[in-house]
C-alpha positions as CSV (number, residue, x, y, z in Angstrom):
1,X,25.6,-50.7,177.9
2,X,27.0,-53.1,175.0
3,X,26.9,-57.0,174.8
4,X,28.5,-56.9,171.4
5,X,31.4,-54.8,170.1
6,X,30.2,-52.9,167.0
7,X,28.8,-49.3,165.2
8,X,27.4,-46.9,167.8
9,X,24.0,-48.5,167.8
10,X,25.3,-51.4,169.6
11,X,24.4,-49.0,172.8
12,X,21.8,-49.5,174.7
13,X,20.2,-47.3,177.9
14,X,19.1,-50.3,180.1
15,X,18.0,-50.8,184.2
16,X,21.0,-52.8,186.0
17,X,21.7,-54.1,189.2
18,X,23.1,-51.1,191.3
19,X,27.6,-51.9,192.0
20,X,28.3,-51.9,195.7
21,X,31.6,-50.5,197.0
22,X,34.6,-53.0,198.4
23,X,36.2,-51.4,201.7
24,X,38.4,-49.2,200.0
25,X,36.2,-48.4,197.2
26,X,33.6,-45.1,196.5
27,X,29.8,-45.7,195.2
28,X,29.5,-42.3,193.2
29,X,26.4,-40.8,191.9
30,X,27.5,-39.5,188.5
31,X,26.3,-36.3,186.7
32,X,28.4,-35.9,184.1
33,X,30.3,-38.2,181.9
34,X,31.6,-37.7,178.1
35,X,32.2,-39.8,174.8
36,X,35.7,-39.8,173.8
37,X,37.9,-41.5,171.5
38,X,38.9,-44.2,174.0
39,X,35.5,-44.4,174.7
40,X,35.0,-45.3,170.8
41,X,37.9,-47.7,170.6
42,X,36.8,-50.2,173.2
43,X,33.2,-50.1,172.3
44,X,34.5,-50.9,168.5
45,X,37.5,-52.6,169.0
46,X,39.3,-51.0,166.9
47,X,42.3,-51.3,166.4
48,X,41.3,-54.9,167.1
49,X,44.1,-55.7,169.5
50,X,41.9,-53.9,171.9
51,X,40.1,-57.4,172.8
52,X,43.3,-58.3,174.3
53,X,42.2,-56.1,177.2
54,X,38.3,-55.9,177.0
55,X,37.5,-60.0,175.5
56,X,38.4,-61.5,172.9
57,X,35.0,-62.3,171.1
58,X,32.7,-59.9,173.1
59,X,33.5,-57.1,175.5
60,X,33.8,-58.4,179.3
61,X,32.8,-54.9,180.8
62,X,29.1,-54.0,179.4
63,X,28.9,-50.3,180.7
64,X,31.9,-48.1,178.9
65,X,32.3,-44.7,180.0
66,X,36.2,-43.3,180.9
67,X,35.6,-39.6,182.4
68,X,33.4,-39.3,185.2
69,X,31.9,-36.3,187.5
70,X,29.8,-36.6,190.6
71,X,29.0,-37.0,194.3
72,X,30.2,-39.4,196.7
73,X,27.2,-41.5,197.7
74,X,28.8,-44.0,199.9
75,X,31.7,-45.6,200.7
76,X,33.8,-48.4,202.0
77,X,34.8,-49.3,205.6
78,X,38.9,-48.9,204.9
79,X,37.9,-45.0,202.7
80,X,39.7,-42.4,204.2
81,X,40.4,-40.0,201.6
82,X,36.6,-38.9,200.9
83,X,33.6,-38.5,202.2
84,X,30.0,-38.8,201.7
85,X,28.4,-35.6,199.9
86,X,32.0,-35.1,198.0
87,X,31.9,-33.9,194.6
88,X,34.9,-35.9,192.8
89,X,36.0,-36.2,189.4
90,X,38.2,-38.7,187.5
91,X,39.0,-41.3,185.1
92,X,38.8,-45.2,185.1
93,X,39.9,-46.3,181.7
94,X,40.0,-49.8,182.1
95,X,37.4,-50.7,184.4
96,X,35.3,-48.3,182.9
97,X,31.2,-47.9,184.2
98,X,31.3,-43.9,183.7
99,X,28.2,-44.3,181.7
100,X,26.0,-45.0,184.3
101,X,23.9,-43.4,187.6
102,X,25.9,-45.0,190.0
103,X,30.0,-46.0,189.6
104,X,32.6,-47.5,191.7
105,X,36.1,-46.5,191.9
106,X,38.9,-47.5,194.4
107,X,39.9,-44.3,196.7
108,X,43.4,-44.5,195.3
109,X,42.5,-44.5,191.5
110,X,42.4,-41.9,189.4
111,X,39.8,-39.6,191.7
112,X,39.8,-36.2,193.5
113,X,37.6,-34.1,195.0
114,X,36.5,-30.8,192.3
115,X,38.0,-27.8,192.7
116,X,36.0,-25.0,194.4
117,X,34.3,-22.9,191.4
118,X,34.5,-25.8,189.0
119,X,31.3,-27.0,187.2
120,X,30.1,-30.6,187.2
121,X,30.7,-30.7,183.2
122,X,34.0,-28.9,183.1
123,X,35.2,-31.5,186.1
124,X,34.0,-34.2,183.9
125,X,35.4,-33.0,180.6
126,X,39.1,-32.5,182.4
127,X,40.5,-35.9,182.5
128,X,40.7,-37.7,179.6
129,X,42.3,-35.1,176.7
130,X,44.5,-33.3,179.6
131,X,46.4,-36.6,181.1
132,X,47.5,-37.8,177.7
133,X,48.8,-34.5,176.9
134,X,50.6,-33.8,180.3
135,X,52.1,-37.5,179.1
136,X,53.0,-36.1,175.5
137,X,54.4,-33.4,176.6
138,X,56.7,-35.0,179.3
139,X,57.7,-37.9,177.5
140,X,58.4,-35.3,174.4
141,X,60.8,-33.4,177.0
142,X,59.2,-30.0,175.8
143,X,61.3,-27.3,177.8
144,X,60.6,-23.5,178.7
145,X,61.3,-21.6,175.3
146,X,61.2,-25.2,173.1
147,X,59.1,-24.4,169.9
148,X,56.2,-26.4,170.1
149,X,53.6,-27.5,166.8
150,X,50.3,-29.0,167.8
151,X,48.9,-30.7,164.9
152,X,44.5,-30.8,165.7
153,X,44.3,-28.0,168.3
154,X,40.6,-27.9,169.1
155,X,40.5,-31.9,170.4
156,X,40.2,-33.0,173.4
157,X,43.8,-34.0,173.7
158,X,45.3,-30.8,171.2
159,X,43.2,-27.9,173.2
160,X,44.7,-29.4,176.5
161,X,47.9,-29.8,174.8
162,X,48.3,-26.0,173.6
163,X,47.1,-24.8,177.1
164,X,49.4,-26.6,178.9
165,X,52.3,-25.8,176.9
166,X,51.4,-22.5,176.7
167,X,51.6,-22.2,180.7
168,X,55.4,-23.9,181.1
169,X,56.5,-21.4,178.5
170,X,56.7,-23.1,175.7
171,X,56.3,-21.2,171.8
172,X,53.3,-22.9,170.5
173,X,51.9,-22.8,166.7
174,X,48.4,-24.4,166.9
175,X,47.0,-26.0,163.7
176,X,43.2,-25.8,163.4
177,X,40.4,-25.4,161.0
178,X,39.8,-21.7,160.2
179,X,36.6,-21.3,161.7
180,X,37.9,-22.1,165.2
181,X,41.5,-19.8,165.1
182,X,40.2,-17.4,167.5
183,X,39.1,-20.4,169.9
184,X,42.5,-21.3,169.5
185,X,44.4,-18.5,170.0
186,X,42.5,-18.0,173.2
187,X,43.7,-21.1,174.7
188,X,47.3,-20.1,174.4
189,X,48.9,-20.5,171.2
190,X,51.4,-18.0,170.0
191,X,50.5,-18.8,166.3
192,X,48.0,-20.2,164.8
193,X,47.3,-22.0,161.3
194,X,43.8,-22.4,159.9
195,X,44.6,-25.5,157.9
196,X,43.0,-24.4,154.8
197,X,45.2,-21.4,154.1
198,X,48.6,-23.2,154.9
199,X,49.9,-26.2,155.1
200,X,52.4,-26.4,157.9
201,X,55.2,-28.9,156.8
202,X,55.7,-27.2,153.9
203,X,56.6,-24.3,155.6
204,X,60.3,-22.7,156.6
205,X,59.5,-22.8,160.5
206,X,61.2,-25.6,162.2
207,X,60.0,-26.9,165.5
208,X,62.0,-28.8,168.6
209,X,58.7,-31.1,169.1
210,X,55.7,-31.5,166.7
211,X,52.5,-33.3,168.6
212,X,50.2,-34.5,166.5
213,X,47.1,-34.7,168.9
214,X,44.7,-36.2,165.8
215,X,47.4,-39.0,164.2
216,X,46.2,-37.1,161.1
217,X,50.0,-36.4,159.8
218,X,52.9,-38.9,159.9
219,X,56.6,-38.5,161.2
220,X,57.4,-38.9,157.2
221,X,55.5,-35.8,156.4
222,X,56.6,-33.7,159.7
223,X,60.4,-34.4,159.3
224,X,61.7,-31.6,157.3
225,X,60.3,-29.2,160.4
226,X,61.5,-30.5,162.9
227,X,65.3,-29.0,163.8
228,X,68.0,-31.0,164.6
229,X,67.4,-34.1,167.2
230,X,63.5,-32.7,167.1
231,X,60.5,-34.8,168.5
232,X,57.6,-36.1,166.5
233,X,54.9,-37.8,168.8
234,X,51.2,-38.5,167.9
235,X,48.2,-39.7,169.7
236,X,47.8,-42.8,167.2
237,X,50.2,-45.7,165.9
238,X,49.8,-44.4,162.5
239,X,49.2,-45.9,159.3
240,X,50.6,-49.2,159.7
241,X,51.2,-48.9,163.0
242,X,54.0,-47.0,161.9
243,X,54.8,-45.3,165.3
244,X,55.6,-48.4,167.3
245,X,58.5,-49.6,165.3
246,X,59.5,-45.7,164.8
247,X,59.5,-45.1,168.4
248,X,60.8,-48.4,170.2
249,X,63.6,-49.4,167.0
250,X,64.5,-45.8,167.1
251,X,64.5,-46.0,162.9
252,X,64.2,-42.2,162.8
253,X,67.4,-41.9,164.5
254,X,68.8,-41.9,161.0
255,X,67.8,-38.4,160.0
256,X,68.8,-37.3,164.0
257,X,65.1,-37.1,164.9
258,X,63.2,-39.6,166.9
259,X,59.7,-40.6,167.1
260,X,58.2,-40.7,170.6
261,X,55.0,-42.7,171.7
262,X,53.8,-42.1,174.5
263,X,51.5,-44.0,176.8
264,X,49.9,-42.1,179.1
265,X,50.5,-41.3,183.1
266,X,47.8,-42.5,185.2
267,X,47.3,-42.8,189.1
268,X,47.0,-40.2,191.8
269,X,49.6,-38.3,191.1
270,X,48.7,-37.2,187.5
271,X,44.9,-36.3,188.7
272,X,46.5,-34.5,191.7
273,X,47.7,-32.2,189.2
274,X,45.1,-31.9,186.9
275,X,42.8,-30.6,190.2
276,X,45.8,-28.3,190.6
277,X,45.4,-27.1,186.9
278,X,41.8,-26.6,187.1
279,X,42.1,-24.5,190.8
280,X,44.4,-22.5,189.2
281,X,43.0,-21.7,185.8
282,X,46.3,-23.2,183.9
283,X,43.6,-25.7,182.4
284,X,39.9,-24.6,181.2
285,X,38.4,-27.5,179.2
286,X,37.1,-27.0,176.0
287,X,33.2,-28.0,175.6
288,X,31.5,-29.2,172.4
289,X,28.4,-30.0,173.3
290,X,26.2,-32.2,175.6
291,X,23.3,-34.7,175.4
292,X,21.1,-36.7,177.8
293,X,22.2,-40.3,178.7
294,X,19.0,-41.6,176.4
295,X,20.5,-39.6,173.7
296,X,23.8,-41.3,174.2
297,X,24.0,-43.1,170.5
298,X,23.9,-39.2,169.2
299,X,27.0,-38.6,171.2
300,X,29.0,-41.4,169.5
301,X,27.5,-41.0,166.0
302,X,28.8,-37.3,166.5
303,X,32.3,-37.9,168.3
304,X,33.1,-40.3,165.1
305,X,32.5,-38.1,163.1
306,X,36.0,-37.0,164.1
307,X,34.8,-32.8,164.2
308,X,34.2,-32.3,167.8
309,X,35.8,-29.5,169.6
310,X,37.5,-30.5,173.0
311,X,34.7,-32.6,174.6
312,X,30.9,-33.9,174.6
313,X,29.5,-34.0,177.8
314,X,26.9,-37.0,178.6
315,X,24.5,-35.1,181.4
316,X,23.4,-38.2,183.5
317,X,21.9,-35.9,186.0
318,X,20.5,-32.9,183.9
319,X,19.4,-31.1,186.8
320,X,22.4,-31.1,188.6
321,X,24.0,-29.3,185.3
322,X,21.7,-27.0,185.0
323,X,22.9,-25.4,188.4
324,X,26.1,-24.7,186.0
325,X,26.2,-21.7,184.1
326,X,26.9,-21.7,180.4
327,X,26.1,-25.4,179.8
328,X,25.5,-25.9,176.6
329,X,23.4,-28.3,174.6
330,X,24.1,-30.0,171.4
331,X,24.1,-27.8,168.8
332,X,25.3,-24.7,170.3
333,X,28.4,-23.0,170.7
334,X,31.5,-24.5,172.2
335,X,32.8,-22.9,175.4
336,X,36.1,-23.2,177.2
């Protein structure tokens, strides 16, 4: 938990009073949870119009924490949709509490039950990275065939994005560190670009939608590849907060390209489908690394240092993840 907002040691593991579910609410037992960039925004406030949401001078929810996996522990008089002894999954940006041993959720919220061969820390790491590219990619209007650049493949949000494109059809050229072009090109991508042997918008290939899934390139930069009435969207406002006035002024109009930013889909609905994508193998999330809840000031030390691949996996309940094969610890290999 936090008291402050602030650097990573601002984080404390402390004993709290246990939450109780409301009638339509679920007390869940959590195993897994992860450190993401969200997870790093709030608990910094930065950018600083975050406060708006979380308190103005000092955060009003103590225990952060946005991707959650577990069992259903108990439950309120009015749930119908779960039971007791479920394992669920989900995400509750916004009212956050993921990193803890006990979280409540409202039945109707972003929660569903885990798919049937799905690990704890797979479940956990599927949320976050996947519904904000399922948004991208929507809002984008990517269609079958549509050549498709994702700028910062092996993130969370980039290694979803590539996987799901790669499933509706779509050409996709994956940008990536060299080291990690084989992880890459497993995930989908018909192309892929190990940033230190190319650089992409200086290229001759043009694209019908460039995502940038690590805000580490500009609409400026990506203009000359996109064809005609192309699509540049990133997962940041950009220096300046350039992407706002881009998107919603439509000032990119000019050149007959736009700039699209994209908040993302939440609800039912959207975690309906990621289930759907995990069941079905369309998504397989992308695992860094994990660490004990103690050890949870590591994690965001290491998630800021902006060089994870796909996710880092807080194991609140080691036991329960050691029943999953393949789970790794930090320091070793990724796995998707």
């Amino acid at each position: 938990m936090s008291t402050r907002y602030g650097a990573p040691e601002v984080v404390a593991v402390r004993d709290v009073a246990a939450p109780e579910p409301g009638e339509d609410e679920l007390l869940i037992r959590v195993d897994a949870t992860t450190v993401n960039r969200t997870d790093c925004a709030y608990r910094a406030a930065h950018p600083f119009f975050v406060r708006s949401f979380t308190g103005l001078r000092r955060p009003r929810r103590t225990v952060l924490g946005t991707e959650f996996a577990g069992e259903v522990v108990g439950a309120g008089g009015a749930v119908d949709r779960f039971a007791v002894g479920d394992r669920v999954f989900g995400y509750c940006e916004g009212r956050f509490g993921a990193h803890a041993e006990l979280l409540v959720v409202q039945q109707d919220s972003m929660v569903a039950t885990v798919p049937e061969g799905i690990d704890q820390a797979s479940a956990a790491a599927a949320s976050e990275g996947s519904h904000y590219a399922a948004s991208t990619i929507r809002r984008a209007g990517v269609r079958p065939g549509d050549r498709v650049l994702v700028n910062g493949a092996t993130g969370a949000i980039g290694s979803a994005a590539v996987q799901l494109l790669a499933a509706m059809g779509a050409d996709v050229t994956a940008v990536c560190h060299r080291e990690h072009v084989e992880l890459v090109r497993g995930l989908g991508a018909s192309r892929v670009i190990a940033l230190e042997d190319e650089e992409v918008t200086r290229g001759s290939q043009r694209f019908e939608v460039v995502i940038d899934a690590v805000g580490k390139s500009t609409f400026w930069r990506c203009r000359r590849i996109l064809a005609p009435n192309g699509v540049y969207t990133s997962t940041e406002l950009g220096p300046g907060w350039q992407n706002l006035p881009l998107a919603l002024l439509g000032l990119a109009r000019r050149s007959g390209r736009r700039v699209v930013f994209a908040p993302p889909d939440e609800g039912r609905p959207m975690i309906e489908r990621i289930r759907e994508q995990l069941a079905t193998g369309e998504l397989r999330p992308v695992i860094d690394r994990s660490y004990p809840l103690e050890r949870i000031v590591d994690a965001y030390r290491y998630v800021e240092r902006g060089q994870k691949l796909g996710s880092v996996i807080i194991a609140v309940r080691p036991d329960a993840l050691r029943l999953d094969a393949g789970q790794a610890e930090a320091g070793d290999e990724p796995r998707a």
